[in-house]
C-alpha positions in Angstrom: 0.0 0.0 0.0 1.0 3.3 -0.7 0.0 6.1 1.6 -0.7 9.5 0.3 0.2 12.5 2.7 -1.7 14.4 1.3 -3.5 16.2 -1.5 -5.8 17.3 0.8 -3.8 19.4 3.0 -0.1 20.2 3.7 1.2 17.6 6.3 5.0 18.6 5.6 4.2 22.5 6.9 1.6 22.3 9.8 0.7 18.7 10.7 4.4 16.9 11.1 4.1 16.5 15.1 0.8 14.2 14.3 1.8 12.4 11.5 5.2 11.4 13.5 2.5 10.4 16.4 0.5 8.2 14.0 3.8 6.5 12.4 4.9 5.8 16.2 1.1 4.0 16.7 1.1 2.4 13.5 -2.5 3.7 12.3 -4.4 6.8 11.2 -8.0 7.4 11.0 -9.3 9.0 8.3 -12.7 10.5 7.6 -14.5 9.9 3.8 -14.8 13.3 3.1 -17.9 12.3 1.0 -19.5 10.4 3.7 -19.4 7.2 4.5 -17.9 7.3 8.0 -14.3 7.2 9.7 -11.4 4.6 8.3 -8.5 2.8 9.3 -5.1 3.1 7.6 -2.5 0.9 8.7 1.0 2.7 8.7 3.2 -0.3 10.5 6.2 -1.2 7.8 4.6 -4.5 7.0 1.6 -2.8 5.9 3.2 0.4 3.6 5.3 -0.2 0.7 6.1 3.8 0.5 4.9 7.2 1.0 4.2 10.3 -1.3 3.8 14.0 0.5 2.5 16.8 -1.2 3.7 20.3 0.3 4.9 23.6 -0.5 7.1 23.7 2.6 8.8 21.0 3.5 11.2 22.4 5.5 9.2 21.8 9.3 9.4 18.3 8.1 12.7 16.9 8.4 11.9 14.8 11.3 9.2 12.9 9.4 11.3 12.1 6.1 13.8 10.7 8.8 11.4 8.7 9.9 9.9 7.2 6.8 13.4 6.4 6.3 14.6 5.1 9.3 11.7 2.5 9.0 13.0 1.5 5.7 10.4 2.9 3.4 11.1 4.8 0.4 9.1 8.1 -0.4 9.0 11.0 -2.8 7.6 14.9 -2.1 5.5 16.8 -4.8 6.4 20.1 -3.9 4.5 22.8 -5.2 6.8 26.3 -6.4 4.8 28.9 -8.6 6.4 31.9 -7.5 2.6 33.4 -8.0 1.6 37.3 -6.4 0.2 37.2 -2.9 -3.0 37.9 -4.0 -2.7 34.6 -5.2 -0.5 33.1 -2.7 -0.6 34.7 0.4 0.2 32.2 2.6 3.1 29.9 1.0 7.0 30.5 1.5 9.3 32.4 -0.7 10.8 30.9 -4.0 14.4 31.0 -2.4 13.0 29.3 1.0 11.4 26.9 -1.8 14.8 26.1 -4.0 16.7 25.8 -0.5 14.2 23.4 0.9 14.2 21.6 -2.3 18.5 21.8 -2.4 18.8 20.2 1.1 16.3 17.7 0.2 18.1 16.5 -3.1 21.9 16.6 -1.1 19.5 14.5 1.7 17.8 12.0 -0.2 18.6 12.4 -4.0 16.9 14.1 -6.8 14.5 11.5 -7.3 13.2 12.4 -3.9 11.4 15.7 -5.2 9.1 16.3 -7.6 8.3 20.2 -8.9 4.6 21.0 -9.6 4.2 24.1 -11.5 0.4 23.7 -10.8 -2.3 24.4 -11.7 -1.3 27.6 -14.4 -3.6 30.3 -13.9 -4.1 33.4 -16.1 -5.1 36.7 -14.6 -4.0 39.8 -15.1 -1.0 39.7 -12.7 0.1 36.2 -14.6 -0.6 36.7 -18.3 0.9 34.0 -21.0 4.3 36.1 -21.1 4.7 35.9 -17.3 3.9 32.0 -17.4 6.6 32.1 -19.7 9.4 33.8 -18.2 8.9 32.5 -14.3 9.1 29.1 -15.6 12.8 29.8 -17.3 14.0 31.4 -14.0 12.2 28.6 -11.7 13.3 25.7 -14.2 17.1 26.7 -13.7 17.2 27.2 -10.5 15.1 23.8 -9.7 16.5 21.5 -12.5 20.1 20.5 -10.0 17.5 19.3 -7.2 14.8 17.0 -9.5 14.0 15.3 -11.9 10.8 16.4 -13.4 8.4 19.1 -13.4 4.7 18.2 -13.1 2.4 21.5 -15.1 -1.8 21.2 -14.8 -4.2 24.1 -16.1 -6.1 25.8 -13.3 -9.5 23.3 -12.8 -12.3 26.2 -11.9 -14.3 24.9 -9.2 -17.3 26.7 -7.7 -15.6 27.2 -4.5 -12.2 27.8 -6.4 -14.4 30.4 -8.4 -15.6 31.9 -5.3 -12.2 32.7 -3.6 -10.3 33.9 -6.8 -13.3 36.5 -7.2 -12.2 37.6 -4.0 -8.6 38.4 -4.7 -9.8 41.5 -7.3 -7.9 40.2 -9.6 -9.4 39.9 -13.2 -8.5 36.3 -14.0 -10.3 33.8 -17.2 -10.5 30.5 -18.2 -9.1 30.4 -21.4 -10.1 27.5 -24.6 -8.2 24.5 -24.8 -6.4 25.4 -28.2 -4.5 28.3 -26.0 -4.1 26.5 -22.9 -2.2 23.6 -25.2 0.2 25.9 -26.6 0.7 27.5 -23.4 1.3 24.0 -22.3 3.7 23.0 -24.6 5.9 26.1 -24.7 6.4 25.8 -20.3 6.9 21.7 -21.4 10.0 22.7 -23.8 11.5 25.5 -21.2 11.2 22.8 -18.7 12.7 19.8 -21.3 15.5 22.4 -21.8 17.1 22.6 -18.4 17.0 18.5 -18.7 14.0 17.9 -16.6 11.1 15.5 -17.4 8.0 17.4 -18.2 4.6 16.1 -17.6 1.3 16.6 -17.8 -1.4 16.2 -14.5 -4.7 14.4 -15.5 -5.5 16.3 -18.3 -5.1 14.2 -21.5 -6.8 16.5 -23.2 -4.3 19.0 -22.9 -1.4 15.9 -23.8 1.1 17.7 -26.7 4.8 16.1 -27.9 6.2 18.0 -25.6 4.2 16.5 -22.4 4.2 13.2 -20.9 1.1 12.0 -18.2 2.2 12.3 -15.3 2.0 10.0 -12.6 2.2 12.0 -9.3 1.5 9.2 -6.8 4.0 7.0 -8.6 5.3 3.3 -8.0 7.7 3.7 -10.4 9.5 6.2 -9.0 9.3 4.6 -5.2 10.8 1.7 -7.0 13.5 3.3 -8.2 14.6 5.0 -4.7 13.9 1.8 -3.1 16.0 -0.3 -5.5 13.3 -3.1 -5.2 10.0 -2.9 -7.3 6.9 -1.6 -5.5 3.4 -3.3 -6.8 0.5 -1.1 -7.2 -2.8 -1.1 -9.8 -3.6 2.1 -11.0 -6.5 3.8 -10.1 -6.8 7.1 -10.9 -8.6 9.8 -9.0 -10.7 11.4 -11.8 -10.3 10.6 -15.9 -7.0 10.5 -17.2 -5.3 10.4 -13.6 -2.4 7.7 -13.6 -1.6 7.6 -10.4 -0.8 4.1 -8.7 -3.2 3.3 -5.9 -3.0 4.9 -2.5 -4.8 5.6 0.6 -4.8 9.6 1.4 -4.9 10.4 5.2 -5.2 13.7 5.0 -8.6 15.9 5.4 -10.3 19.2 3.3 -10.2 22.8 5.2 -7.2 22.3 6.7 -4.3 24.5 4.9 -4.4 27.7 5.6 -1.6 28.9 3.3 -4.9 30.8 1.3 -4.2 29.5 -2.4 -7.3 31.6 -4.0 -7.2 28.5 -6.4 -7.1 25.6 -4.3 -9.9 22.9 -4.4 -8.9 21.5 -0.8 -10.7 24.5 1.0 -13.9 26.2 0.7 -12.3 29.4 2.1 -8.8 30.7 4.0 -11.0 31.6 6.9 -12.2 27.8 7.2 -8.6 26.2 6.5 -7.6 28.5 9.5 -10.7 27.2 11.9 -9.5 23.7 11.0 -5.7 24.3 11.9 -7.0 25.8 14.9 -9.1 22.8 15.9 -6.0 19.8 15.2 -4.9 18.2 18.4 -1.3 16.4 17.0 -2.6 13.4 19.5 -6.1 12.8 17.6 -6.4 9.8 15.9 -7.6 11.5 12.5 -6.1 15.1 11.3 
C-alpha cells in the first residue's frame, strides 16, 4: 500500500508532530470526506510499501522524512513552487526558501526524492501567458540540480475555487483549450530544456509532444529509490489520472496557506478554523 500524505492538506508545513505520532502508533484514521464514515489506515512497515507527501514547505518536516526512512520505506515529495503574487498566494514561502528546501532535500535524499509541480497555471491579469513564460525559465534553472521532473496542470475552476479567486480583485479567465495547449507545450519545452522531465497532471486533453502523463502518486518512481520494485494497480482519481493506488490520510479545510485557487478548501478563513481545531494526538487530522 502506498499512503498519500496528502493532497488534501499540507502535512510537511503544519501537521508533522501528528503524522510522526501516528507513524509511532502504526495507524491513522481518516474521515470519507464524502460520507461514508471514519477509516482505518495501517502505517506499520509491513503494511506500507512507501509514501508520497505533497507540500509547498517542507522544511518543518525533516523529522518525518527521517522517519519514513529510518523504517526503511522509500518516499518521494511533490512540492508545489509557482512563485505566483500574494494575491494569489498569500500564505506559501518564498521561492528562495522553496529552492533551498528543495537543495537540502536533493543533497539529503537524491533528486528522485522531489518532484516540482508548476500547478495548476492560472491566467489573470497579474500572470498573463508572457509571465507563465518567463517564471518558468527562472524557476526551471534554479530547480532542474534538485529533481527530476516538473509536473504542469491548467487551473480546474471549481465553484468554490471560483468563489475565492473573485475575491482576490484580480481579473482572472479560463481560457479555450487550443490556448491552454500551446501555453502548455511552450512551459513543457522551457522545462525539457534545463533536462527535466516534463509532464502533464490528468489532463489528457491537454497531452502535446512536448508532455508526458504524469504520474504523481508513482510506483515507479518509489521503486527506483527503493531499488526493489513496488506493486501497485492504477486507479486514478478522476479521468485520465495515472496515479498508482494509494490511501490519502489527510482531510479538506485544513491549509491555511490561502491559495485563491485551491480545491482542498472552501475558504482561507475555514482552513484556519481547521488548523486551529487539530490536536497532533487525535487519531484523525
Amino acid at each position: 500500500m502506498i499512503v498519500s500524505a496528502s493532497y488534501r492538506t499540507d502535512i510537511p508545513a503544519y501537521y508533522g508532530d501528528w503524522f510522526l505520532r501516528r507513524l509511532e502508533a502504526g495507524y491513522a484514521d481518516v474521515r470519507n470526506p464524502y460520507g461514508g464514515g471514519v477509516s482505518r489506515v495501517t502505517l506499520d512497515p509491513a503494511s506500507v510499501d512507501g509514501f508520497v507527501f505533497w507540500t509547498r514547505n517542507q522544511a518543518p518536516f525533516r523529522a518525518g522524512f527521517a522517519a519514513v526512512q529510518e523504517m526503511g520505506r522509500p518516499f518521494s515529495v511533490q512540492m508545489t513552487v509557482t512563485g505566483y503574487p500574494r494575491a494569489l498566494e498569500p500564505g506559501v514561502i518564498a521561492v528562495d526558501a522553496a529552492v533551498a528546501a528543495m537543495r537540502w532535500l536533493a543533497a539529503d535524499y537524491g533528486r528522485e526524492a522531489p518532484v516540482w509541480r508548476y500547478d495548476p497555471v492560472l491566467l489573470s491579469e497579474a500572470t498573463p501567458p508572457d509571465w507563465h513564460r518567463e517564471n518558468v525559465a527562472r524557476l526551471a534553472a534554479r530547480l532542474a540540480p534538485y529533481t527530476t521532473e516538473c509536473v504542469l496542470s491548467f487551473a480546474h475552476i471549481y465553484r468554490k475555487s471560483q468563489r475565492n479567486l473573485d475575491r482576490t480583485g484580480l481579473a482572472w479567465r479560463d481560457p479555450p483549450e487550443d490556448e491552454k495547449r500551446r501555453l502548455l507545450a511552450d512551459l513543457a519545452a522551457i522545462i525539457r530544456s534545463t533536462g527535466m522531465q516534463a509532464s502533464l497532471c490528468a489532463q489528457p486533453d491537454l497531452l502535446s509532444p512536448e508532455l508526458e502523463a504524469a504520474r504523481c502518486i508513482d510506483a515507479g518512481r518509489l521503486s527506483r529509490i527503493a531499488g526493489a520494485p513496488i506493486e501497485a494497480a492504477t486507479k486514478g482519481a478522476r479521468p485520465g489520472c495515472l496515479c498508482a493506488a494509494a490511501r490519502d490520510i489527510g482531510r479538506y479545510d485544513s491549509c491555511p496557506q490561502g491559495c485563491a485557487y485551491c480545491y482542498a478548501n472552501a475558504s482561507r478563513q475555514a482552513a484556519r478554523r481547521g488548523l486551529a481545531r487539530h490536536e497532533p494526538t487525535a487519531e484523525r487530522l
